[in-house]
N, C-alpha and C positions, 0 to 999 in steps of 0.2 A: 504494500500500500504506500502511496505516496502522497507527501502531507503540500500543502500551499506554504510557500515561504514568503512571507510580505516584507518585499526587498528593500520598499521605503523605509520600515519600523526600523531593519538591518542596516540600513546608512546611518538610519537617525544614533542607531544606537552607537556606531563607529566612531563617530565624533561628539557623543555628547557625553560618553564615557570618560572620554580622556582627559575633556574641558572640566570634569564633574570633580576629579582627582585632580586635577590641575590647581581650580581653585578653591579644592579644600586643604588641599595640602600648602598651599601659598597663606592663607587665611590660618591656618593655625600656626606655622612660621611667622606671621608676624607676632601672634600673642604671646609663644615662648620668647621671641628674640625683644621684642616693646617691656613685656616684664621682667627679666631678667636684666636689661639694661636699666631700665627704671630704679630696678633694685640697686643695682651696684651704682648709678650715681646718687642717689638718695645717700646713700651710703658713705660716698665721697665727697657729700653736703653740694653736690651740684642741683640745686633744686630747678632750674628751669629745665635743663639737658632730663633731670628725671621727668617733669609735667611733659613734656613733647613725646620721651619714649614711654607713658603712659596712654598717651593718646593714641601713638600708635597700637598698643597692645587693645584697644576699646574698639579701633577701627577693625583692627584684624580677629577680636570677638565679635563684634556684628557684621563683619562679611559671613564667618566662619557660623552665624544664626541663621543670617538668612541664607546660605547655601541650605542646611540644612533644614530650614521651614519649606523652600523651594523645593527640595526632593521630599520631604513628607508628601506636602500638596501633589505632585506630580505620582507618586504611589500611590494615594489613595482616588486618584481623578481616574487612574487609566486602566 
């Protein structure tokens, strides 16, 4: 028996997989590297250099939300 393959789903998946790891794995990079900097100038009383590498680490937690709100939504729509 041979099943129907829907080639379009197959493309979609090709590239939207890769973008999908692409920027979650970019988005959780920024929250280790923004916190962890954050820390250690705190640390070395650079308080503004830590405020900036905090924002980063906020930026790179709400990318890292809504990629995954986006794929929620997107598994439970299809």
């Amino acid at each position: 028996m041979i099943g129907a393959v829907d080639t379009g789903a197959l493309y979609e998946l090709a590239w939207a997989a890769p973008l999908a790891v692409l920027v979650v794995t970019i988005a959780w990079g920024l929250v280790i590297r923004g916190t962890t900097s954050a820390l250690e100038a705190r640390r070395d009383g650079r308080t503004v250099p830590a405020g900036l590498h905090a924002l980063v680490a906020i930026a790179g937690a709400a990318l890292f939300t809504a990629a995954l709100v986006f794929g929620l939504i997107i598994m439970t729509t299809k």
